[in-house]
C-alpha positions as CSV (number, residue, x, y, z in Angstrom):
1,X,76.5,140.5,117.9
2,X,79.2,140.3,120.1
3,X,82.4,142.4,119.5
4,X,85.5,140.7,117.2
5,X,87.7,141.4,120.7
6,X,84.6,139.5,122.5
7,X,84.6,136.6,119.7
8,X,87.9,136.1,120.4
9,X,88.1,135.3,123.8
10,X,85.4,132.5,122.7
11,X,88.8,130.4,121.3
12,X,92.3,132.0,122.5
13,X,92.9,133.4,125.8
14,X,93.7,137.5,125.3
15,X,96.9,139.1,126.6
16,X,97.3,142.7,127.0
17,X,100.8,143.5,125.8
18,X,101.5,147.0,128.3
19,X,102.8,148.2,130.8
20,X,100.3,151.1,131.0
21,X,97.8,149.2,133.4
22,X,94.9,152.2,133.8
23,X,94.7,151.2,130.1
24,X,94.9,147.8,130.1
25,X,92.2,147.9,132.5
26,X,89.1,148.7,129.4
27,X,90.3,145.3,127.8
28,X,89.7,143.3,130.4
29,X,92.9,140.6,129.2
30,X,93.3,137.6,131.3
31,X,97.5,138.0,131.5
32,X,99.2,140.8,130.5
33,X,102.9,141.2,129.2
34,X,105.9,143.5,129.7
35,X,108.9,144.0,128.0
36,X,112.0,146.7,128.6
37,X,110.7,149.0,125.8
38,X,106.9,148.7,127.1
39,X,108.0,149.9,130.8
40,X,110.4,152.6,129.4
41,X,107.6,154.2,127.8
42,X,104.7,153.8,130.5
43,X,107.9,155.3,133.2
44,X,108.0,158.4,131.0
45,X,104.0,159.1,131.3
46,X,103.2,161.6,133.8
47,X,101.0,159.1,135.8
48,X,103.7,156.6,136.2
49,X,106.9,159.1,137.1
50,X,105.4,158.7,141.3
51,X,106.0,155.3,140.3
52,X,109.3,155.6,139.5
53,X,110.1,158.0,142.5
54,X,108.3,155.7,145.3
55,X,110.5,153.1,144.3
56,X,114.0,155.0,144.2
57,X,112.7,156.8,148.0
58,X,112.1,152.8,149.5
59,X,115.3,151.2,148.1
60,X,117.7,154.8,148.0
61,X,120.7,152.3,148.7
62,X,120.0,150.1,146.5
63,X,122.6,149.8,143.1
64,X,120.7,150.4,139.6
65,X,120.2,147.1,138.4
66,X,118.1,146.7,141.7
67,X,116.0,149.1,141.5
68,X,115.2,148.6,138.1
69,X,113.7,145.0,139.2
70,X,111.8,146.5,141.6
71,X,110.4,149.6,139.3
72,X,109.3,146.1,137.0
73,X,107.8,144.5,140.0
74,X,105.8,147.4,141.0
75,X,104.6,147.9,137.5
76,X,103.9,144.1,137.4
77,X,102.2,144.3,141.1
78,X,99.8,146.9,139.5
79,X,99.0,144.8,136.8
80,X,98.4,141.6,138.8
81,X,95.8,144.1,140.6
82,X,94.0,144.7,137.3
83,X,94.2,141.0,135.6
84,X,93.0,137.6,137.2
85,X,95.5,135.9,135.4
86,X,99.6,136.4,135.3
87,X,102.4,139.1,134.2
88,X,105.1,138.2,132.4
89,X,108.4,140.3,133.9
90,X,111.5,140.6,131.4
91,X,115.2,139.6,132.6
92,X,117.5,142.4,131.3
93,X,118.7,141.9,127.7
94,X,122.2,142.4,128.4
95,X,122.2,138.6,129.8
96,X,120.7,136.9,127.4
97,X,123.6,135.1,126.7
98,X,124.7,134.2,130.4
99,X,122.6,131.2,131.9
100,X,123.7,131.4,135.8
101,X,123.2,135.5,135.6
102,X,119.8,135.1,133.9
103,X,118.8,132.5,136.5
104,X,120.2,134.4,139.6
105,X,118.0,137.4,137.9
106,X,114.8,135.8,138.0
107,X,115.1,134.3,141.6
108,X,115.9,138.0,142.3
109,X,112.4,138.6,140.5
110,X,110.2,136.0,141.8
111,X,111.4,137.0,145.4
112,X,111.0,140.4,144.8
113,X,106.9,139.1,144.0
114,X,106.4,137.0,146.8
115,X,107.5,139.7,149.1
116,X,104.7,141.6,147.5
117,X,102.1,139.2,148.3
118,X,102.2,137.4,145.0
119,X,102.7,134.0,144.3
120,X,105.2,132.9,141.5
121,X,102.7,130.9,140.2
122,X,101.5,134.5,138.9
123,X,104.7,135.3,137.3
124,X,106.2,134.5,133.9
125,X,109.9,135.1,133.7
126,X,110.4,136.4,130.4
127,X,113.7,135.2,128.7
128,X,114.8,135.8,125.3
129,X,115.2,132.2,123.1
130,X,119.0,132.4,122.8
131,X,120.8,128.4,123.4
132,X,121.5,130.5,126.8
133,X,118.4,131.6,127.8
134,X,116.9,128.4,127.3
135,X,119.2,126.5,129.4
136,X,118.3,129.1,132.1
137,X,114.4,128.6,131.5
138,X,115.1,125.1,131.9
139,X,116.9,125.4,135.8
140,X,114.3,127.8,136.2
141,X,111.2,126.0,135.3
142,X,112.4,122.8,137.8
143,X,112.2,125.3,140.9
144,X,108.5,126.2,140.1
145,X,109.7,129.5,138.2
146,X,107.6,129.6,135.0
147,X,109.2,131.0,132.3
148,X,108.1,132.8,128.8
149,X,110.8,132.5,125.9
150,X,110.5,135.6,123.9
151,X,111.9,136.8,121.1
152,X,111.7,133.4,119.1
153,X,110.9,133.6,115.3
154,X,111.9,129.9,113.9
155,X,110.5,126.2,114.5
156,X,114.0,125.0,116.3
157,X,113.8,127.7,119.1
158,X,110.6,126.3,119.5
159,X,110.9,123.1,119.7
160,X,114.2,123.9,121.9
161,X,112.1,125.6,124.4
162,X,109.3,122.6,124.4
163,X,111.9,120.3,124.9
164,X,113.4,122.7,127.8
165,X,109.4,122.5,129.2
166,X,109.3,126.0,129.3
167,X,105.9,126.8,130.4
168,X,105.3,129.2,127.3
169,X,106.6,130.5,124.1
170,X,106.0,134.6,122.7
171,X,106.6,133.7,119.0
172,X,106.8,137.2,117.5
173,X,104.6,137.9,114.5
174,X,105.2,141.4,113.1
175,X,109.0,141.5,113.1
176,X,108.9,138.4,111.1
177,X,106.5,140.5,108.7
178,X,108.7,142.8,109.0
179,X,111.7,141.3,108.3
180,X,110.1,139.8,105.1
181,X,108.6,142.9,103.6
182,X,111.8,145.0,104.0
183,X,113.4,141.9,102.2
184,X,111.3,141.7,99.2
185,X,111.5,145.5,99.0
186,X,109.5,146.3,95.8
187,X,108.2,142.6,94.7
188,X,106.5,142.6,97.9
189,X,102.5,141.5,97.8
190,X,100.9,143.8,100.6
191,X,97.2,142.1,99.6
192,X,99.3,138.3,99.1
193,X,100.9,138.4,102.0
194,X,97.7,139.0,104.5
195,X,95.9,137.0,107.3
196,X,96.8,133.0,106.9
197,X,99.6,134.2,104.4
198,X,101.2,136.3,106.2
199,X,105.0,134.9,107.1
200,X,104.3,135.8,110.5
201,X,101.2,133.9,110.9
202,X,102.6,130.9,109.0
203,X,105.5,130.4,111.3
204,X,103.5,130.9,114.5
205,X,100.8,127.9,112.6
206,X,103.9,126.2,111.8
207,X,104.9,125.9,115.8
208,X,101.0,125.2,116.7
209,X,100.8,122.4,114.4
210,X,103.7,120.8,115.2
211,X,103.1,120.8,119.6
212,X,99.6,119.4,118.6
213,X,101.0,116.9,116.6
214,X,103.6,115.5,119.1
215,X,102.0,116.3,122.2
216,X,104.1,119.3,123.7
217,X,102.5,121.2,126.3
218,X,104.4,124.3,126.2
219,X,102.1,126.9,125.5
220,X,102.2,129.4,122.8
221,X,101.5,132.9,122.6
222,X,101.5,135.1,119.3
223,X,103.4,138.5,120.2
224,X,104.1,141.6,117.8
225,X,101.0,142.2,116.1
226,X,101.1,144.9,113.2
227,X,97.5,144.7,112.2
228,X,94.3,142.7,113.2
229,X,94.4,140.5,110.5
230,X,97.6,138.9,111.6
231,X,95.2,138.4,114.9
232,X,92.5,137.4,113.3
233,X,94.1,134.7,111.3
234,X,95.8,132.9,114.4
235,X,92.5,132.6,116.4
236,X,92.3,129.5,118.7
237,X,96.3,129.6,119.2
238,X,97.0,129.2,123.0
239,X,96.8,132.7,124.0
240,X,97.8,136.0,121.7
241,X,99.2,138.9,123.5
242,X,98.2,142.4,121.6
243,X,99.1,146.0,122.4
244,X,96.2,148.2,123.5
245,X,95.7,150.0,120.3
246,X,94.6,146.6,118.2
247,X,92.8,145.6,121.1
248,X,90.7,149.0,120.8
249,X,90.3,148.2,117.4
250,X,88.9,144.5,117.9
251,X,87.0,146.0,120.6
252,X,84.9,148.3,118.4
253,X,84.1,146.1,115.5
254,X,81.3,143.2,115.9
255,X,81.3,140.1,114.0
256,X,82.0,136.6,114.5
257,X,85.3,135.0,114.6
258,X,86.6,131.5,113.6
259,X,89.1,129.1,115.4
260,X,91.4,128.6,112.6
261,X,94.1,126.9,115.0
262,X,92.4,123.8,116.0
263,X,93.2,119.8,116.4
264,X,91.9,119.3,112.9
265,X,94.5,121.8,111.5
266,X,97.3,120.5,113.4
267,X,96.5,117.1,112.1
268,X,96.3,118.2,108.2
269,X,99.9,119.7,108.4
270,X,103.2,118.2,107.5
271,X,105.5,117.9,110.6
272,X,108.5,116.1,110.8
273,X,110.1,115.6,114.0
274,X,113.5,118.0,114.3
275,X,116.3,117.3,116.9
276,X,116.9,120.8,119.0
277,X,120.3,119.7,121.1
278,X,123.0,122.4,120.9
279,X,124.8,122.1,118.0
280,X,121.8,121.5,115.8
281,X,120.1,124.5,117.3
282,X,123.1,127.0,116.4
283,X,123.2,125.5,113.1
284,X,119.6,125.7,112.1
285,X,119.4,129.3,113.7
286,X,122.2,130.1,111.9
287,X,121.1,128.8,108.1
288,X,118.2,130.9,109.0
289,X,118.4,134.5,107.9
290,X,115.5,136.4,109.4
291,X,115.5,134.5,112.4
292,X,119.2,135.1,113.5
293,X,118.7,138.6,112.6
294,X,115.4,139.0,114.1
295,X,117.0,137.8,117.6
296,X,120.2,139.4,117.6
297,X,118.4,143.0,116.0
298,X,115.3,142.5,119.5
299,X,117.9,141.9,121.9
300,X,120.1,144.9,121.0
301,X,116.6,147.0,120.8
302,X,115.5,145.8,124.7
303,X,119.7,146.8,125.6
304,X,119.3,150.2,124.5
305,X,115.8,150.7,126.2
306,X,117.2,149.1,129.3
307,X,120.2,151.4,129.5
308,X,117.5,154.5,129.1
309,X,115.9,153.3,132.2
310,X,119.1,152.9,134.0
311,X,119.6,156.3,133.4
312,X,116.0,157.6,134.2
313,X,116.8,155.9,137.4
314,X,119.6,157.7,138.3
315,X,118.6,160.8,137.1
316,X,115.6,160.1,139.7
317,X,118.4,159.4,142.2
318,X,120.2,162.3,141.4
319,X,116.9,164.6,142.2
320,X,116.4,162.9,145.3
321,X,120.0,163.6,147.0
């Protein structure tokens, strides 16, 4: 019997959520994903610090924010080495709500690739789901830069980014979870809120079933797994990107899993069509509680880890002088 990891990859294509690529390398994922916080913590591992090093030695003159998009290209190189399929490289954080800065920052990116031998069809751009970011995804996706919107927990970022044709979506699973549990506080139903009832899960199903329904092609990725039974219930989404540790779990169970995302669930669910320009998509994120707080909570959490590899960087600087 084949693994549940194995079964998996039978309906959804697996994303290794790391920058730690000698690990992601057991997995065997097709893409693989990156985020500030992921890179902050593989830089710090005594494998990775040459890393770090090699890249403050080649570009010495370089100013921080530089050299920290080359320290995420070479991590991203490495993992384009070990995965057929792509990498998704974040902008920084700090301008998520600046369009022409977050576009000028992925060109920077995408060149940064292609002068190390890799297309951009190899790269995902990863942008957070603010009204700004979108609009950047949008300029970006027209030059051939694919983008993936990230830190998007409600149906109208959603359907803003389909309606941008953003190549793909990271709809984030555990810090909606989170967000309700920590709400709920003592009422909360651990057992009642599990696998397809999990708020998580039903908001990435939500977003499934309505691109199915109306034809969008952006593609969607589940992101921020807390357990495997969030995994487990959102089997045949697009792809799901999980951190190494469920994937080791997946990996040493066997059993068979289902497709619960499929055509015929998209068609049994209510979707109405919603209208995603501007002033309806600050409105609706707005009414919406967990998912305004969600966003603006993840992009001061990637700020802080970016300014803690700024100053890894120049303390590597500093040591080189």
């Amino acid at each position: 019997m084949p693994s549940l990891l194995d079964s998996l990859r039978s309906h959804t294509t697996v994303v290794a959520d790391s920058g730690d690529f000698e690990n992601i390398k057991h997995y065997q994922p097709t893409d693989a994903t990156t985020n500030p916080s992921l890179i902050l913590k593989a830089v710090q591992q005594d494998v990775y610090k040459p890393l770090l090093a090699r890249c403050v030695t080649q570009h010495a003159n370089a100013p921080v924010e530089e050299l920290v998009d080359h320290l995420l290209v070479a991590f991203g190189s490495e993992i384009l080495s070990v995965v057929p399929g792509r990498v998704s490289t974040e902008v920084d954080a700090r301008l998520s709500f600046d369009t022409r800065a977050t576009v000028e920052r992925a060109r920077r990116i995408i060149r940064l690739y292609e002068q190390a031998g890799f297309s951009r069809e190899r790269v995902l751009i990863k942008i957070a789901a603010t009204w700004e970011g979108i609009e950047a995804a949008s300029i970006l996706q027209t030059e051939g830069i694919r983008c993936n919107l990230t830190l998007l927990f409600s149906l109208i970022q959603a359907v803003a980014c389909a309606e941008a044709k953003v190549q793909l979506i990271s709809p984030f699973v555990g810090r909606i979870y989170d967000w309700h549990k920590k709400s709920q506080g003592s009422t909360w139903d651990e057992a009642g809120s599990a696998g397809v009832n999990d708020p998580g899960v039903i908001s990435v199903a939500t977003i499934y079933a309505y691109y199915k329904r109306f034809g969008l092609s952006t593609e969607i990725m589940g992101a921020s797994f807390r357990n495997t039974g969030q995994i487990l219930a959102l089997a045949g989404c697009d792809l799901l990107t999980i951190s190494p540790e469920l994937l080791g779990q997946l990996k040493s169970i066997e059993g068979d899993v289902a497709a619960r995302l499929n055509p015929d669930f998209a068609l049994s669910q209510q979707s109405i069509k919603i209208k995603a320009d501007e002033k309806s998509f600050r409105f609706a994120l707005n009414e919406d509680a967990m998912a305004s707080e969600k966003l603006s909570e993840g992009i001061r959490a990637f700020v802080a880890d970016s300014r803690k590899l700024d100053e890894l960087i120049k303390a590597s600087q500093s040591r080189q002088i």
